[in-house]
C-alpha positions as CSV (number, residue, x, y, z in Angstrom):
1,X,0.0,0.0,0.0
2,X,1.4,3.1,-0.9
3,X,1.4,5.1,2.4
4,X,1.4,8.6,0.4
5,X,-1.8,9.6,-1.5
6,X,-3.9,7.9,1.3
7,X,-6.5,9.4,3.3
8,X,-8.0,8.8,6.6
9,X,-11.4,7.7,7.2
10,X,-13.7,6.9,10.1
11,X,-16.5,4.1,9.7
12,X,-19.7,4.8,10.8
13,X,-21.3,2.8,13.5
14,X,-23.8,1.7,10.4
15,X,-20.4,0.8,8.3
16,X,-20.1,3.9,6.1
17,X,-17.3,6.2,5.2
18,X,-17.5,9.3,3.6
19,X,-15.6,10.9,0.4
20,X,-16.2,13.4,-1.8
21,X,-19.7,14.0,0.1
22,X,-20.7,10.5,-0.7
23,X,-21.6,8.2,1.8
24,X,-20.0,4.3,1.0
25,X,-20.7,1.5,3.1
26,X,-18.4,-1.4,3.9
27,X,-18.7,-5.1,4.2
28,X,-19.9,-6.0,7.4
29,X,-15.9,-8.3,8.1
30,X,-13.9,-7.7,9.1
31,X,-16.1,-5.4,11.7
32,X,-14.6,-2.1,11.2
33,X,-17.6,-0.2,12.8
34,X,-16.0,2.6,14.5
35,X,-12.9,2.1,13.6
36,X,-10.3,4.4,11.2
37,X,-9.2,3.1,8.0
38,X,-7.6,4.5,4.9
39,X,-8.4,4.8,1.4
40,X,-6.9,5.6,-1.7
41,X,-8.4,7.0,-4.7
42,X,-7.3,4.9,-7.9
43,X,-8.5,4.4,-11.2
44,X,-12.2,5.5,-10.4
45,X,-12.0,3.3,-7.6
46,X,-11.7,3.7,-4.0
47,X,-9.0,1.2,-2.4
48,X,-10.2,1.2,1.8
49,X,-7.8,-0.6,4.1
50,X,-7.7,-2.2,7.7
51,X,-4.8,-3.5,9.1
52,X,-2.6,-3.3,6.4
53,X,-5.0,-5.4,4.4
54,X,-7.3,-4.3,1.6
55,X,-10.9,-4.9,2.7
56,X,-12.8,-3.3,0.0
57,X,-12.4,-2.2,-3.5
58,X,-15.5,0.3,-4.2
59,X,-16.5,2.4,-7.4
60,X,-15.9,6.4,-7.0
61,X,-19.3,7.9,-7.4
62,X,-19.1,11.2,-9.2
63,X,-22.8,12.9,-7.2
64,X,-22.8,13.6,-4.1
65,X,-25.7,13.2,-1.5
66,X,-26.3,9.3,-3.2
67,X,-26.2,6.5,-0.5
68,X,-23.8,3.9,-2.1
69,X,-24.2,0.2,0.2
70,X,-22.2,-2.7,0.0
71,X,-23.3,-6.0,-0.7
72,X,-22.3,-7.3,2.0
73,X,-22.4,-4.6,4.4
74,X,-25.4,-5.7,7.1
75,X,-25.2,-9.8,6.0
76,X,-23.8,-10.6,9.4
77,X,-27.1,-8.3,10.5
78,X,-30.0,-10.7,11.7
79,X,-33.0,-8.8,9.7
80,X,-35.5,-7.4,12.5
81,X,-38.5,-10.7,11.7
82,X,-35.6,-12.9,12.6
83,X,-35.8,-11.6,16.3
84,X,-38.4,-12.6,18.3
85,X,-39.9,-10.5,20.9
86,X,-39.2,-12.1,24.1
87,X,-41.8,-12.0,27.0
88,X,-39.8,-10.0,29.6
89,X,-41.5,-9.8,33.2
90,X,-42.7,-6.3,34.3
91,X,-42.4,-7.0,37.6
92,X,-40.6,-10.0,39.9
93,X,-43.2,-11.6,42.3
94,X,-41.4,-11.9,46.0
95,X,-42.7,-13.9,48.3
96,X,-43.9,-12.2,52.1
97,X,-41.8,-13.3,54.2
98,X,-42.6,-15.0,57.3
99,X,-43.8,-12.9,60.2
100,X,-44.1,-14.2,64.0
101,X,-47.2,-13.6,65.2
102,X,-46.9,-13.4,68.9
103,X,-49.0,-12.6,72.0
104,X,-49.0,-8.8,73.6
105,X,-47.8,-10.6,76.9
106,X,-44.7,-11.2,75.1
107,X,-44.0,-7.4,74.9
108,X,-45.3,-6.4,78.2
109,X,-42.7,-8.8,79.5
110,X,-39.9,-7.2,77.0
111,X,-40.9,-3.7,77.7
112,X,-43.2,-3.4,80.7
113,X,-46.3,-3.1,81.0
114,X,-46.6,0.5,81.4
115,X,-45.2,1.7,78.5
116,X,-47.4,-0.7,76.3
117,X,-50.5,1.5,78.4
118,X,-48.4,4.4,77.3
119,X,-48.2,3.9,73.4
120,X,-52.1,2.6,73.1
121,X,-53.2,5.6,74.9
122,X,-51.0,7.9,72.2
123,X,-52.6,6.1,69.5
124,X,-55.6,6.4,71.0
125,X,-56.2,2.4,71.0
126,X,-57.8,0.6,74.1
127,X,-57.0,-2.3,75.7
128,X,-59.3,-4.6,74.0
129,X,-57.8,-2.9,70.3
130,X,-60.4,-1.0,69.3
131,X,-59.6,2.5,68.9
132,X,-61.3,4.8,70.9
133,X,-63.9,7.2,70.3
């Protein structure tokens, strides 16, 4: 490759490079998405390189603004019908958990039974649990 009369390119992330305002797209390997490469101008034809290595040989478009695509430039590309939808949950059912039910006399004996009289009456509850009027 002749390292003067070469020109830097970026690849699209759809595979296209630009020159002279027209847009040319690549084959889809080596995947050079993103990448730089360089191309020469020769003959009408457009020499694009990767690696040292000539990856595509492409003919120089004289308009500008035309999309030129490669024929193999989305073939490792599953086409859109080939993917099925999968069914992904909305939501992740967790189960309760486990809560111990005890009896009250458990806490009056934990916390006395005063202050058990002291928190229903804040809350306005009575001793049978129904809240007062």
């Amino acid at each position: 490759m002749d390292r003067f009369g070469t020109e830097a390119r970026r690849v699209s992330w759809d595979g296209f490079i630009a020159y002279d305002g027209v847009p040319y797209g690549l084959p889809g390997e080596p995947p050079v998405a993103g990448s730089v490469v360089l191309v020469r101008e020769r003959h009408h034809e457009l020499l694009v390189f990767s690696g040292g290595q000539r990856i595509a040989t492409l003919t120089k478009r004289p308009q500008s603004q035309d999309i030129i695509y490669h024929p193999d430039q989305f073939r490792t590309v599953a086409p859109a019908s080939a993917i099925k939808a999968e069914a992904k949950p909305l939501r992740h059912q967790v189960p309760e958990p486990d809560v111990a039910r005890r009896p009250l006399s458990e806490y009056d004996h934990l916390f006395g039974q005063e202050r058990r009289w002291t928190a229903m009456m804040a809350f306005g509850i009575s001793y049978s649990g129904v809240p007062k009027d």
